[in-house]
N, C-alpha and C positions, 0 to 999 in steps of 0.2 A: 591600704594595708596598715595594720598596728603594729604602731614599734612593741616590740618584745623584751627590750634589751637597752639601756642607756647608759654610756658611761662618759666621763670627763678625766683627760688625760694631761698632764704637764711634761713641759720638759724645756728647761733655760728659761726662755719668756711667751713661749709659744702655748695657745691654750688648744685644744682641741675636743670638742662636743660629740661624741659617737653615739648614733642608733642604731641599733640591728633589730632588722626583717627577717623572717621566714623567705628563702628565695632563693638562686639558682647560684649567687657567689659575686653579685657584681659588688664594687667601690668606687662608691664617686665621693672626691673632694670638693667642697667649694665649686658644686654644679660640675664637675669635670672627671675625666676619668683617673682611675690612678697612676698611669701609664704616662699620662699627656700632663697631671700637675708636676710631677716629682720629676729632675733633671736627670738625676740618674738611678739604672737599675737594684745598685745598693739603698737607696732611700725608699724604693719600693719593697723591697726582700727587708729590710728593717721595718716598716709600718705593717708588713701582713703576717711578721714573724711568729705573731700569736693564733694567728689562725692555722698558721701552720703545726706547731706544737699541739694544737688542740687535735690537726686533721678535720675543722669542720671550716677549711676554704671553699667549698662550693654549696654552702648548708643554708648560711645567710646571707643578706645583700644588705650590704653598710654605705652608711648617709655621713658623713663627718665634713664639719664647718670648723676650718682652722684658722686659727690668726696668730701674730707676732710673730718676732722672729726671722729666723730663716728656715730654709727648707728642711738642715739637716734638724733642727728644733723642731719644727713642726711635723718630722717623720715621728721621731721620739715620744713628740706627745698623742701623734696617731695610736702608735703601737700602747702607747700607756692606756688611753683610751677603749681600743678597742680588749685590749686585755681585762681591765676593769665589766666591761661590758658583757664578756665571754663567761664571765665569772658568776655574774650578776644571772644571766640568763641558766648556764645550768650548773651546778652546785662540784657536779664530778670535773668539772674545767679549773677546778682553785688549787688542787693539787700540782698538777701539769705546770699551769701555770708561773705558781708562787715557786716551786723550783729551779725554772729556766727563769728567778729574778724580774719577769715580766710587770709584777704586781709592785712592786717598788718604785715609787720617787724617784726619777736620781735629781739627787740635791745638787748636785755641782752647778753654781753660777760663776757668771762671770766675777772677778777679786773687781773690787770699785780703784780706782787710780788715786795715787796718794800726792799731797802735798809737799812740795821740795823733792820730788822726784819726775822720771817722764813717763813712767806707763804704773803699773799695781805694785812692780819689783824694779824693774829699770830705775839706776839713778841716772842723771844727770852724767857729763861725760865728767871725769875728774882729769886737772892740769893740774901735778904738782907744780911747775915754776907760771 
């Protein structure tokens, strides 16, 4: 079957590759189901959250190859993914969409850790005497 639909999704360091098929509604991650990759039911109801908005969850059947990160990263960039994608395939999905923020980056990365201190803000402990 031919992919219909392609989209590339980010989110923290996680990348995610989305195709959509013509198809009956399945999700596989990374060869697996989406059920069985993702630990919990919030990280699933977050990666399908765009096809829910659309109402075309049982329309197509999506293939997504994800890496980096952790899990909650790589839901992120499913849904970012699969939005882009949803978008791409039919014209009237960009509205819906770009509304409910789907279509959007989120920029927030991790703050890098600073020097003379213990973590990005943490200092050191201070002893006045």
């Amino acid at each position: 079957m031919k992919n219909i639909g392609i989209g590339t999704g980010r989110r923290k360091t996680s990348v995610a590759r989305v195709y959509i098929r013509e198809g009956k509604g399945s999700v596989t991650i990374n060869n697996k189901n989406m059920d069985d990759y993702f630990a919990t039911p919030e990280q699933v109801q977050m990666a399908k959250r765009p096809l829910f908005v659309t109402g075309s969850d049982t329309r197509y059947d999506i293939i997504i190859t994800v890496y980096g990160g952790g899990l909650n990263g790589q839901a992120g960039a499913c849904s970012h993914g699969i939005a882009r994608a949803l978008a791409q395939v039919d014209a009237s999905n960009h509205s819906s969409l770009k509304a409910n923020g789907l279509l959007t980056r989120d920029s927030r990365m991790v703050e890098r850790k600073k020097y003379g201190q213990r973590g990005a803000r943490r200092r050191f402990q201070f002893s006045k005497r």
